[in-house]
PyMOL Python script that loads the backbone (N, CA, C, O; Angstrom):
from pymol import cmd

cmd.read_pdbstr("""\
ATOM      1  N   UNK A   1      80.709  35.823  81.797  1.00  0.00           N
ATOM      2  CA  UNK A   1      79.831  36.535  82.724  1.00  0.00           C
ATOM      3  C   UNK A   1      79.116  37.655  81.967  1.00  0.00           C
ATOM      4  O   UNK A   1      79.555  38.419  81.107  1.00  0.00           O
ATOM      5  N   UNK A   2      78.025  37.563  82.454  1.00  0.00           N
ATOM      6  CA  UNK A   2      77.098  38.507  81.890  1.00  0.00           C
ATOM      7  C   UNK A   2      77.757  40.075  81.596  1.00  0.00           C
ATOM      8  O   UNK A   2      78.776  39.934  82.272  1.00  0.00           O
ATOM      9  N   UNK A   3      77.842  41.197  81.152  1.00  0.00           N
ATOM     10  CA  UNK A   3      79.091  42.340  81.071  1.00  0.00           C
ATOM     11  C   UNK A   3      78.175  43.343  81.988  1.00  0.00           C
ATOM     12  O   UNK A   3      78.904  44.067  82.665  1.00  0.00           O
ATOM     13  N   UNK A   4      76.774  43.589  82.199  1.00  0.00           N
ATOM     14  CA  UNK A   4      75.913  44.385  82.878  1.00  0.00           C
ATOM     15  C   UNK A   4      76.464  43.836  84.409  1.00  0.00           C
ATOM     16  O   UNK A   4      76.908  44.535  85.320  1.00  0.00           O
ATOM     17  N   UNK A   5      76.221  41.816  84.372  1.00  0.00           N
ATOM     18  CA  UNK A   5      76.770  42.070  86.039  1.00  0.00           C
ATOM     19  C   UNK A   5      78.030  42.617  86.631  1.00  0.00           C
ATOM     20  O   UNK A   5      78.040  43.159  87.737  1.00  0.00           O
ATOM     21  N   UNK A   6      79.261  42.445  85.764  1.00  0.00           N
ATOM     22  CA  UNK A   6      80.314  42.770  85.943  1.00  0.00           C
ATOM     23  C   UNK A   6      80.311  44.073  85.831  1.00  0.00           C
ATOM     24  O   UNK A   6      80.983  44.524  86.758  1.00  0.00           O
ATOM     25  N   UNK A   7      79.884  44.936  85.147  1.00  0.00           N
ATOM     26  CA  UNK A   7      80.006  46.151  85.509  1.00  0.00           C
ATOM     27  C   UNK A   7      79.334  47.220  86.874  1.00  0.00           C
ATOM     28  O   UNK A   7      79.721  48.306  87.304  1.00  0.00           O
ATOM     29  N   UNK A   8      78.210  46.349  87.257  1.00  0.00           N
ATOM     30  CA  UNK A   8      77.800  46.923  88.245  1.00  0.00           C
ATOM     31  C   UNK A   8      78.197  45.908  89.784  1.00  0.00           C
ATOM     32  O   UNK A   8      77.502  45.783  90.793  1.00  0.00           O
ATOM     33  N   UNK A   9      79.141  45.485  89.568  1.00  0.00           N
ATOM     34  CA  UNK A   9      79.895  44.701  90.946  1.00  0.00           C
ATOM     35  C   UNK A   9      80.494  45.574  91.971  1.00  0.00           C
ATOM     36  O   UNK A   9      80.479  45.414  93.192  1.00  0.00           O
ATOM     37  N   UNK A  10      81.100  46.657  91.182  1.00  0.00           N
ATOM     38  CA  UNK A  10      81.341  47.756  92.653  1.00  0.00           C
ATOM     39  C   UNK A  10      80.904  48.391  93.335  1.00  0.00           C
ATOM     40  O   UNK A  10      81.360  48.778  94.411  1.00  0.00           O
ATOM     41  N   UNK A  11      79.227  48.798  92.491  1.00  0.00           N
ATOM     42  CA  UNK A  11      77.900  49.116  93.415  1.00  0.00           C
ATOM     43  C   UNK A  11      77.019  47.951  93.505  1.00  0.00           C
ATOM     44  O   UNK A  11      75.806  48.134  93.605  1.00  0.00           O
ATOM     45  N   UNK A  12      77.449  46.922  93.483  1.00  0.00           N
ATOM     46  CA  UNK A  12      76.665  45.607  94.039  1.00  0.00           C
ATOM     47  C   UNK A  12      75.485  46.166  95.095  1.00  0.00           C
ATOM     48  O   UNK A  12      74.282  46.142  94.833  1.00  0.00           O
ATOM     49  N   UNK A  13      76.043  46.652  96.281  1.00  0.00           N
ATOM     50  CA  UNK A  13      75.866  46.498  97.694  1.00  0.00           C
ATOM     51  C   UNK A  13      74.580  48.204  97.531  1.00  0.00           C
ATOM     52  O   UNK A  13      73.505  48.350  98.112  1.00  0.00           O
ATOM     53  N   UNK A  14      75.263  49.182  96.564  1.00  0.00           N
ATOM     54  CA  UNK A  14      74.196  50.035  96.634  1.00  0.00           C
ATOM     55  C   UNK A  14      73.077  49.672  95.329  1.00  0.00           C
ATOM     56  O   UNK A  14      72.444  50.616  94.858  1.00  0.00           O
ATOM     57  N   UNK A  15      72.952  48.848  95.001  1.00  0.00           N
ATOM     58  CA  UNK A  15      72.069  48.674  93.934  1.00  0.00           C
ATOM     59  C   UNK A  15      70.756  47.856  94.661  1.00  0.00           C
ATOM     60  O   UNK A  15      69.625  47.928  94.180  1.00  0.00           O
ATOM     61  N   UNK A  16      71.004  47.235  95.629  1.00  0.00           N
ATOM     62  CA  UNK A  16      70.350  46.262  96.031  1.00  0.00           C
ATOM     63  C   UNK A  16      69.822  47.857  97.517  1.00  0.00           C
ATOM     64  O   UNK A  16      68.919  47.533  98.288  1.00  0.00           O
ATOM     65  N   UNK A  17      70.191  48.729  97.632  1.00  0.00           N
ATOM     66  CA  UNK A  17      69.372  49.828  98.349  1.00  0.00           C
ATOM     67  C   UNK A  17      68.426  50.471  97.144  1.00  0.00           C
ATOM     68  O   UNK A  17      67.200  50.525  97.246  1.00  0.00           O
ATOM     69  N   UNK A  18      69.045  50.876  96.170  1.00  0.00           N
ATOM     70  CA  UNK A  18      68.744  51.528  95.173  1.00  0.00           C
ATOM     71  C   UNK A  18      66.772  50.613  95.101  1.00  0.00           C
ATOM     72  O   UNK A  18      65.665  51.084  95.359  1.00  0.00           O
ATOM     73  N   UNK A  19      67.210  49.220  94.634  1.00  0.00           N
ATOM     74  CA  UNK A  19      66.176  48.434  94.836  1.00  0.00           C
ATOM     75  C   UNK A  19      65.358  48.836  95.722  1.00  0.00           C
ATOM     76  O   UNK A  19      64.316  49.437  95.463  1.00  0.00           O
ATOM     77  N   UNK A  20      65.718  48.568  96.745  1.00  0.00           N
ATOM     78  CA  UNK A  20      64.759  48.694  98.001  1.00  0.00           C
ATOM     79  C   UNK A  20      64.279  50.313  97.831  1.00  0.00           C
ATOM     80  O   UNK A  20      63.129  50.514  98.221  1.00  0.00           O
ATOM     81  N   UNK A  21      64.693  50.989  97.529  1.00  0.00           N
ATOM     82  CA  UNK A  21      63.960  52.601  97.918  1.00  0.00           C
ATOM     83  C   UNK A  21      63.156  52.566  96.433  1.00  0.00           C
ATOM     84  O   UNK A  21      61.931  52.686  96.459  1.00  0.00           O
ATOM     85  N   UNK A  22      63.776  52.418  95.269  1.00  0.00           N
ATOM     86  CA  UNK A  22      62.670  52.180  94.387  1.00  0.00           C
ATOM     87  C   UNK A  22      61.413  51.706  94.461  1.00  0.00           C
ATOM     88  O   UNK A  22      60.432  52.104  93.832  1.00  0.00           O
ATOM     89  N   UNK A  23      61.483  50.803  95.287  1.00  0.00           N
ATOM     90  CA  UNK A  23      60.094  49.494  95.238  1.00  0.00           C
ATOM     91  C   UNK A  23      59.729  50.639  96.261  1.00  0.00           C
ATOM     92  O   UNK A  23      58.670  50.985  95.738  1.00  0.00           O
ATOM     93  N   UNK A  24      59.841  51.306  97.142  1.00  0.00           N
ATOM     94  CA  UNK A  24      59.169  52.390  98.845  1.00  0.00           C
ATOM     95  C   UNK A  24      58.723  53.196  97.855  1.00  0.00           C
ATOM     96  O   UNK A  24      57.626  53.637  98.200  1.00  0.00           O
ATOM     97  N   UNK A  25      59.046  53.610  96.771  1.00  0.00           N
ATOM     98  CA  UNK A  25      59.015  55.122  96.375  1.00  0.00           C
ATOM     99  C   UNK A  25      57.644  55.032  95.280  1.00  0.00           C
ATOM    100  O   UNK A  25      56.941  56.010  95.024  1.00  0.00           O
ATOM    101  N   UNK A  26      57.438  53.686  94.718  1.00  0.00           N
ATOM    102  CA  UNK A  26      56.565  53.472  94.236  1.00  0.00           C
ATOM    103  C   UNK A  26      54.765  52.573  94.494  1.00  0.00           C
ATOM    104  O   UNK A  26      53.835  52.007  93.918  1.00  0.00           O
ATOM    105  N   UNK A  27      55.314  53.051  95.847  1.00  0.00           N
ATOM    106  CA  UNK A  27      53.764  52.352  96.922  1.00  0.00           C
ATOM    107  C   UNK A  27      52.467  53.653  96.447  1.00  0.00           C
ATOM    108  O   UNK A  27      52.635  54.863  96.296  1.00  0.00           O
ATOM    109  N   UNK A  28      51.193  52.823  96.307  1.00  0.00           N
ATOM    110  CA  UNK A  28      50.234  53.873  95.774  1.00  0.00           C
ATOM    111  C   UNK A  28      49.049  53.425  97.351  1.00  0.00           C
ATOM    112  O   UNK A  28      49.194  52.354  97.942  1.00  0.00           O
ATOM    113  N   UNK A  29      48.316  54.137  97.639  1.00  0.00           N
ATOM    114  CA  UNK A  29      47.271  54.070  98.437  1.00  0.00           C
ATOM    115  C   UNK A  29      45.804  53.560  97.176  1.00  0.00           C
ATOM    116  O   UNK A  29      44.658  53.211  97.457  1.00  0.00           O
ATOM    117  N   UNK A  30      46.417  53.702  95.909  1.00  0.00           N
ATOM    118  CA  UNK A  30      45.056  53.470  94.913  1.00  0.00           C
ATOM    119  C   UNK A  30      45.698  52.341  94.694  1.00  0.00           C
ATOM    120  O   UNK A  30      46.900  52.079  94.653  1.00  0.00           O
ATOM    121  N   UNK A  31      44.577  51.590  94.533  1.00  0.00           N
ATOM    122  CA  UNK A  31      44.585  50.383  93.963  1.00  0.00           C
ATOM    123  C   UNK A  31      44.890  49.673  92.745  1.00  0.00           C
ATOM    124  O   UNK A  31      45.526  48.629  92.595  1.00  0.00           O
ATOM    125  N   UNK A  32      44.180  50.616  91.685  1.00  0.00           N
ATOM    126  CA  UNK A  32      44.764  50.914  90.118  1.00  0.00           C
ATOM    127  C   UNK A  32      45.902  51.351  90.104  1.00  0.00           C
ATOM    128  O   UNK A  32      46.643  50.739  89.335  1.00  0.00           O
ATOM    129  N   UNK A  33      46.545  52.525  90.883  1.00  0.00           N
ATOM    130  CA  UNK A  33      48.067  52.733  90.852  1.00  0.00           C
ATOM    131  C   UNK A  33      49.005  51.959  91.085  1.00  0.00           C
ATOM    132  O   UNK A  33      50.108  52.078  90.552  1.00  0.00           O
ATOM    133  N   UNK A  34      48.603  50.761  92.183  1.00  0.00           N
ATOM    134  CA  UNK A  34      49.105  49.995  93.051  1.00  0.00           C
ATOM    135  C   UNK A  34      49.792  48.811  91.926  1.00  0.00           C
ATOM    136  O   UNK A  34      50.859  48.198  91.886  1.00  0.00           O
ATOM    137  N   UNK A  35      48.591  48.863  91.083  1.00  0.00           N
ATOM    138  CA  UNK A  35      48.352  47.324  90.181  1.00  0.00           C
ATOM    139  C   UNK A  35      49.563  47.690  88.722  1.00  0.00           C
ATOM    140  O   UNK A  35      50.113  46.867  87.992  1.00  0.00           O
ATOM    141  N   UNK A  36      49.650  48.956  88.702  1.00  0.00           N
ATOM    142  CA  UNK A  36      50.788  49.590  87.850  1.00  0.00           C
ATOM    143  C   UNK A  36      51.797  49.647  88.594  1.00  0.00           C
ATOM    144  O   UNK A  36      52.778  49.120  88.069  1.00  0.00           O
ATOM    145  N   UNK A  37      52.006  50.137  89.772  1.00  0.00           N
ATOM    146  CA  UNK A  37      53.499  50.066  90.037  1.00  0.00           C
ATOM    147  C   UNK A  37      54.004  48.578  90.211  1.00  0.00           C
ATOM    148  O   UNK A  37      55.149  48.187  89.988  1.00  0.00           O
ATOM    149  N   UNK A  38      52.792  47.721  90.709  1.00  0.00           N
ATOM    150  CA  UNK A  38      53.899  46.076  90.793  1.00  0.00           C
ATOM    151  C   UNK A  38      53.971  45.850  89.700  1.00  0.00           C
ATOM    152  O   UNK A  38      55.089  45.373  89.507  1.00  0.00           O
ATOM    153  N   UNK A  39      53.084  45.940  88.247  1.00  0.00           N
ATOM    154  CA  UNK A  39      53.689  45.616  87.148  1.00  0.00           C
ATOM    155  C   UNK A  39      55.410  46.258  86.825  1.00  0.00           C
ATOM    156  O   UNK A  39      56.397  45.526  86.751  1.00  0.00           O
ATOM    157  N   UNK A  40      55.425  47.616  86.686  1.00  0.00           N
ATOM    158  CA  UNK A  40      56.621  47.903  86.691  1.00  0.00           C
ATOM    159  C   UNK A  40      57.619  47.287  87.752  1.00  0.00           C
ATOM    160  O   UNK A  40      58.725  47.006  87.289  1.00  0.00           O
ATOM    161  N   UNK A  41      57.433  47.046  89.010  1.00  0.00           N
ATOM    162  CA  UNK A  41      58.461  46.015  89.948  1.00  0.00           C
ATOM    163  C   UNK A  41      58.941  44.735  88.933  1.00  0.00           C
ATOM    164  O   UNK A  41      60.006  44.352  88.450  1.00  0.00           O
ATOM    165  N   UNK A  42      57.477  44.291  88.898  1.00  0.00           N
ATOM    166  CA  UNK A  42      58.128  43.256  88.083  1.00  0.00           C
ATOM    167  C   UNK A  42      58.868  42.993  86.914  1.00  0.00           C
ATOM    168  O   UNK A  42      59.442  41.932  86.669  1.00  0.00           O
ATOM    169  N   UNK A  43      58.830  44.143  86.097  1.00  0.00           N
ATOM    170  CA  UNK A  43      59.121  44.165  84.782  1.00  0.00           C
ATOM    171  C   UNK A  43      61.152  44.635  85.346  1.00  0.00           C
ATOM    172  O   UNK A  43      61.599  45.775  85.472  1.00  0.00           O
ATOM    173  N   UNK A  44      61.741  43.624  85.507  1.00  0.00           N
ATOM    174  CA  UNK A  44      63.225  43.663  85.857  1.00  0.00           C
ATOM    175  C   UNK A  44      64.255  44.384  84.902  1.00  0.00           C
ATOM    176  O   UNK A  44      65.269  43.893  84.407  1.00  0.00           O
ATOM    177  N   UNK A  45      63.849  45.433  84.785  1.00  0.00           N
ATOM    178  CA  UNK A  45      65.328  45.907  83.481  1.00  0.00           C
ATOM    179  C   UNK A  45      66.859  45.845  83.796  1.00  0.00           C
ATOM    180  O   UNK A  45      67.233  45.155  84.745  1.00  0.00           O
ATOM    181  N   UNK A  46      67.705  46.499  83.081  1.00  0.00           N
ATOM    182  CA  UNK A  46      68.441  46.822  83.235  1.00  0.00           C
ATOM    183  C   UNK A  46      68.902  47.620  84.440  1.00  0.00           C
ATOM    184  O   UNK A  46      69.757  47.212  85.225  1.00  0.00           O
ATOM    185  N   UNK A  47      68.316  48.712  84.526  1.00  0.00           N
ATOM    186  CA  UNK A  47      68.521  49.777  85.853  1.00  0.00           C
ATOM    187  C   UNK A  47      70.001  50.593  85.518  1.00  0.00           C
ATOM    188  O   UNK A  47      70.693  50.998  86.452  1.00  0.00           O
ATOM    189  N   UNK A  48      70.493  50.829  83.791  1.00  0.00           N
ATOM    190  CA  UNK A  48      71.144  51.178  83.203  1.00  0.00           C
ATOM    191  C   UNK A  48      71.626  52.326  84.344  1.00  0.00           C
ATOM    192  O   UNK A  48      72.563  52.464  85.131  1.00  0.00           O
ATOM    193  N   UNK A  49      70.466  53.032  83.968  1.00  0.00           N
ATOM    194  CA  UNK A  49      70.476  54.863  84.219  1.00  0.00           C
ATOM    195  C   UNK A  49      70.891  54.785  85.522  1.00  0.00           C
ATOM    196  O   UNK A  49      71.975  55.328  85.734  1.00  0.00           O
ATOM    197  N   UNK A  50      70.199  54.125  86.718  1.00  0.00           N
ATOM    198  CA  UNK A  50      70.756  54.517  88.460  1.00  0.00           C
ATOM    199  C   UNK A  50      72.087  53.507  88.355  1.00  0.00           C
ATOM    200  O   UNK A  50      72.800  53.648  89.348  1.00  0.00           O
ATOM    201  N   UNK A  51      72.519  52.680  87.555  1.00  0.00           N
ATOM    202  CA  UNK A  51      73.661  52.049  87.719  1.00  0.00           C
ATOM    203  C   UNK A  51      74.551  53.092  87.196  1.00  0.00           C
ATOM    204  O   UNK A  51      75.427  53.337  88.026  1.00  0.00           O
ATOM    205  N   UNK A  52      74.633  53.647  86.357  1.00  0.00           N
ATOM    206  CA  UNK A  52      75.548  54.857  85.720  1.00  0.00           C
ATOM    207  C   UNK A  52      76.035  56.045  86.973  1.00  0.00           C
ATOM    208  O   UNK A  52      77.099  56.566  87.308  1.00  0.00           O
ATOM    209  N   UNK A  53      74.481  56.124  87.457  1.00  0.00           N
ATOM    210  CA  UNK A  53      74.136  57.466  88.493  1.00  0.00           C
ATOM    211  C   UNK A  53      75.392  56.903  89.645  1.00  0.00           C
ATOM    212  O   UNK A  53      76.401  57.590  89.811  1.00  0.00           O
ATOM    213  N   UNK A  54      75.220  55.786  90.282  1.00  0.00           N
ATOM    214  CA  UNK A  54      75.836  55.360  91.458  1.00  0.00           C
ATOM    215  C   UNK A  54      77.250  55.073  90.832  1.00  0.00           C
ATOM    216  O   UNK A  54      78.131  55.409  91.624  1.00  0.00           O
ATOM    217  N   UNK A  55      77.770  54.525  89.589  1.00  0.00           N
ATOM    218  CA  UNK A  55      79.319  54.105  89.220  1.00  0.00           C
ATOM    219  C   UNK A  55      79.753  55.621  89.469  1.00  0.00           C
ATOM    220  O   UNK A  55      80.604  56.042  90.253  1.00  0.00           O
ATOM    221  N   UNK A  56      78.953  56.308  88.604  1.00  0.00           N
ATOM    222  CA  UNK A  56      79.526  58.268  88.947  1.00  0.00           C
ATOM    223  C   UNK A  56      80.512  58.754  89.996  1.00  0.00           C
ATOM    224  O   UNK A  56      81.674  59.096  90.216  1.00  0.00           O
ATOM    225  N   UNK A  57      78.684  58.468  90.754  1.00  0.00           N
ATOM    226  CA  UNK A  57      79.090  58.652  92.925  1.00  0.00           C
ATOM    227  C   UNK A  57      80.367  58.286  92.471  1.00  0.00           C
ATOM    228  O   UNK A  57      81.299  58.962  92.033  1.00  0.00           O
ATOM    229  N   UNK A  58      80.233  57.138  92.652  1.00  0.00           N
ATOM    230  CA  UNK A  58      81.719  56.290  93.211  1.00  0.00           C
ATOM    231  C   UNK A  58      83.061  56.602  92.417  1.00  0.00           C
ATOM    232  O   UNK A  58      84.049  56.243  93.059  1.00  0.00           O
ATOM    233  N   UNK A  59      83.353  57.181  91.180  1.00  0.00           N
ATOM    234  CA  UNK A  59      84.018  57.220  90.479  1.00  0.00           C
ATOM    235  C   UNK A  59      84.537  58.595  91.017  1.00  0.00           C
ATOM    236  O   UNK A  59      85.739  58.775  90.824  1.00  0.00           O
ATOM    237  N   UNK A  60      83.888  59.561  91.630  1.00  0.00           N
ATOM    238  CA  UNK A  60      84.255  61.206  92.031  1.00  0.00           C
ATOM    239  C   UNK A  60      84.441  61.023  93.325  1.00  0.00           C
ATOM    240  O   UNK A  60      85.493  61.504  93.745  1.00  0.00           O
ATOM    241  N   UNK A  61      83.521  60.290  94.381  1.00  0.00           N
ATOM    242  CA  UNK A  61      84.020  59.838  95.699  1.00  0.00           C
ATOM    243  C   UNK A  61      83.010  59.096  96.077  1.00  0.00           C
ATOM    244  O   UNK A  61      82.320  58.548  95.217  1.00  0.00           O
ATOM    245  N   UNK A  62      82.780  58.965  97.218  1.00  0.00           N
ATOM    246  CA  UNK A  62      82.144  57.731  97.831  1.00  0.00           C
ATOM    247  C   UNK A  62      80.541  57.641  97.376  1.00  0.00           C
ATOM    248  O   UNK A  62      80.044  58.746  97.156  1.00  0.00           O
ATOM    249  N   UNK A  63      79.885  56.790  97.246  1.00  0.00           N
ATOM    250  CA  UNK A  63      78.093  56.767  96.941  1.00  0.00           C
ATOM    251  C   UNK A  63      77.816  56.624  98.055  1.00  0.00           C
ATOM    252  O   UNK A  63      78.165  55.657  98.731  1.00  0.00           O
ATOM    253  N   UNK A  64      76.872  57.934  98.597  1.00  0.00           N
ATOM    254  CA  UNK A  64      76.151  58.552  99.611  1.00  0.00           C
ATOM    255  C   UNK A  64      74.775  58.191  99.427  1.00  0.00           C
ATOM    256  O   UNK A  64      74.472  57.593  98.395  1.00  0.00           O
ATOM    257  N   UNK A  65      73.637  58.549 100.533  1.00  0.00           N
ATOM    258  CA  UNK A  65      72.181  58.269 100.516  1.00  0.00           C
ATOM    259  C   UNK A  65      71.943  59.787  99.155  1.00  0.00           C
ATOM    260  O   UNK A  65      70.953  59.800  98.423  1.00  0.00           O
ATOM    261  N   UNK A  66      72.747  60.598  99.105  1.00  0.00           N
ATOM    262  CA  UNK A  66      71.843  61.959  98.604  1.00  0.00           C
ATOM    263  C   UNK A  66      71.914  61.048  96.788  1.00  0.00           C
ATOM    264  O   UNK A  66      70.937  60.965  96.045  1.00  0.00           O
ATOM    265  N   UNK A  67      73.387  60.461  96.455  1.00  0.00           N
ATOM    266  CA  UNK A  67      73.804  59.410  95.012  1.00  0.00           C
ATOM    267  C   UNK A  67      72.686  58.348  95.097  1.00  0.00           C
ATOM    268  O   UNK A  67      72.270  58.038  93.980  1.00  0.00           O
ATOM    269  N   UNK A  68      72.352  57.990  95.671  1.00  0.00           N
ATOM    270  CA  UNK A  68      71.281  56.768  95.690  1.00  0.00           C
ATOM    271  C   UNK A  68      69.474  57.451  95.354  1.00  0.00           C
ATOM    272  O   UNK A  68      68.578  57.120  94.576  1.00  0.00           O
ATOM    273  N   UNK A  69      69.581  58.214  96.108  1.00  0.00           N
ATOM    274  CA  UNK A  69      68.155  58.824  95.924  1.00  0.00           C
ATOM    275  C   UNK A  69      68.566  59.548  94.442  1.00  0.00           C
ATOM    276  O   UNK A  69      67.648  59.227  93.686  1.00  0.00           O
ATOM    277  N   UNK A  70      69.550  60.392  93.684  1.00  0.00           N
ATOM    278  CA  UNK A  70      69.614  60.488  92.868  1.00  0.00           C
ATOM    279  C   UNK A  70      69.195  59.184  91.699  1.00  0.00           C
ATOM    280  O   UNK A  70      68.326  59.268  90.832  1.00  0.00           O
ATOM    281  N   UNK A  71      69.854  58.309  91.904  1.00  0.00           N
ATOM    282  CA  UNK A  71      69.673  57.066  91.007  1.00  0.00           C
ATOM    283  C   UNK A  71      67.881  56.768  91.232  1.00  0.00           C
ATOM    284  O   UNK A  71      67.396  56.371  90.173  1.00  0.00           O
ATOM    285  N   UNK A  72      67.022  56.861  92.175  1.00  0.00           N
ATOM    286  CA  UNK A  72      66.092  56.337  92.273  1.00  0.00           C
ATOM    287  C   UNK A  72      65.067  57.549  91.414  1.00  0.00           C
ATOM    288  O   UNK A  72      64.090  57.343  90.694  1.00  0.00           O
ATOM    289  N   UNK A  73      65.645  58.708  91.767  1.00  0.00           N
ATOM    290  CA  UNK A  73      64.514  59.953  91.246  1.00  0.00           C
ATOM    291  C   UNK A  73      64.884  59.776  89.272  1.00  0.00           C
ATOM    292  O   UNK A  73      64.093  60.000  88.357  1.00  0.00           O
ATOM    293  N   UNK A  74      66.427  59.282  89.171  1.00  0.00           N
ATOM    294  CA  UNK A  74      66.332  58.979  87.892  1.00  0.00           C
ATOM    295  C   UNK A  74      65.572  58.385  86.988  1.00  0.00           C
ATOM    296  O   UNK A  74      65.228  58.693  85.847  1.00  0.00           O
ATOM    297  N   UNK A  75      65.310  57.242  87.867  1.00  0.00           N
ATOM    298  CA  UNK A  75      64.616  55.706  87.290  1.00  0.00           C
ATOM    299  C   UNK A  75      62.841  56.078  87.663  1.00  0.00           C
ATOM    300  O   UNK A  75      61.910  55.617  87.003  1.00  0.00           O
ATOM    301  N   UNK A  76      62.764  56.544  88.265  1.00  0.00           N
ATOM    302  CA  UNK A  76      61.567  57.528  88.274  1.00  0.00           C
ATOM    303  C   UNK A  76      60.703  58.356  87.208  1.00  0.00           C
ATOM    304  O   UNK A  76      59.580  58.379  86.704  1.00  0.00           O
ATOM    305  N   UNK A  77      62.101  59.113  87.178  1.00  0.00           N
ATOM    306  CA  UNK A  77      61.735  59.955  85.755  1.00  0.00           C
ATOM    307  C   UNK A  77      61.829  59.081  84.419  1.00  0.00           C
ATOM    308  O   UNK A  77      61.154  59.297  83.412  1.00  0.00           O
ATOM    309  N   UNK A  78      62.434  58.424  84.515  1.00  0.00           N
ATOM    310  CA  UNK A  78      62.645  57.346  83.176  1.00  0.00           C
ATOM    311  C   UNK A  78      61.143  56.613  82.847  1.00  0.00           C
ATOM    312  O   UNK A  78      60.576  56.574  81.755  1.00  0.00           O
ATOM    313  N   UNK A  79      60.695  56.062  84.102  1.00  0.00           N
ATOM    314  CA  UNK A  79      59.196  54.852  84.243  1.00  0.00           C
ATOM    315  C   UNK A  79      58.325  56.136  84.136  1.00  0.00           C
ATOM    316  O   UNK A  79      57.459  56.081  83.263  1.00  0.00           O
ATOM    317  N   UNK A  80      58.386  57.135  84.770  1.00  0.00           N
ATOM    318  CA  UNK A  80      57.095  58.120  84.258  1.00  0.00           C
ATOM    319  C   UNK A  80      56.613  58.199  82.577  1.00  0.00           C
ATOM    320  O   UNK A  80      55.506  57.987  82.084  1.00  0.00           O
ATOM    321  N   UNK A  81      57.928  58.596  81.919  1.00  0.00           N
ATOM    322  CA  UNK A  81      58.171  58.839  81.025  1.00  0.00           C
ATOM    323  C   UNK A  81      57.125  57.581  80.119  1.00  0.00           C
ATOM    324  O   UNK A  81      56.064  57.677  79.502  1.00  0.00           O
ATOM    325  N   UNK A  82      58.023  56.471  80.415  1.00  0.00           N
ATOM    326  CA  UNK A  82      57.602  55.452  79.456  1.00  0.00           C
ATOM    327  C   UNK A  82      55.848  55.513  79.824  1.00  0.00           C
ATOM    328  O   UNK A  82      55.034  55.732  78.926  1.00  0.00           O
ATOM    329  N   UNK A  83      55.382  55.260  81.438  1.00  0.00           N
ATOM    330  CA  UNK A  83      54.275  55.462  81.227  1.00  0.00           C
ATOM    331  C   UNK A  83      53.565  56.386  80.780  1.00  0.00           C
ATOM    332  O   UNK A  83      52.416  56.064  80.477  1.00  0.00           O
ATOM    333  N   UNK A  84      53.912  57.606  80.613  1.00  0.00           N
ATOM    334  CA  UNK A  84      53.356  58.701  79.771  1.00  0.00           C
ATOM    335  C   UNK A  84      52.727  58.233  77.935  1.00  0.00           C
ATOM    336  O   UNK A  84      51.567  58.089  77.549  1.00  0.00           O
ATOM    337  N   UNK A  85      53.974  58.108  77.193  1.00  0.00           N
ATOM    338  CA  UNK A  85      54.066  57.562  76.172  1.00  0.00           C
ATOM    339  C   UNK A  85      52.858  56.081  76.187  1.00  0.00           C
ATOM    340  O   UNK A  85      52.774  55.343  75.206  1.00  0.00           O
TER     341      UNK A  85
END
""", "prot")
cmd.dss("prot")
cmd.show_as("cartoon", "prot")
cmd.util.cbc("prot")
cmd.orient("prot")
């Protein structure tokens, strides 16, 4: 088995929110913005960084909406970044 899926099996269930608020968080009203953020949708990484963020949550106590939006503002700052560069 892949070692990325197995490691993120205990936030299975918040990764697949994590997903969903990522893809909300990156809706543009511009069209050119629009055409960059589905490229990045599509471009499927890892999701290293909000998988780390949410094992955390869960490792100190339960993964909450405030741990999830953490993981998403992460992966945020991460895709800014790269698009900066």
């Amino acid at each position: 088995m892949d070692p990325i899926v197995l490691i993120s099996q205990p936030v299975e269930k918040e990764l697949e929110t994590f997903e969903k608020w990522f893809s909300q968080s990156l809706q543009s009203n511009s069209a050119k913005m629009q055409t960059v953020a589905d490229y990045i949708l599509q471009a499927k990484g890892k999701k290293i960084r909000p998988m780390l963020v949410l094992l955390s949550a869960l490792l100190t106590q339960k993964v909450t909406d405030i741990s999830i939006e953490s993981a998403v503002l992460i992966e945020l700052l991460h895709t800014t970044s790269l698009l900066h560069d």
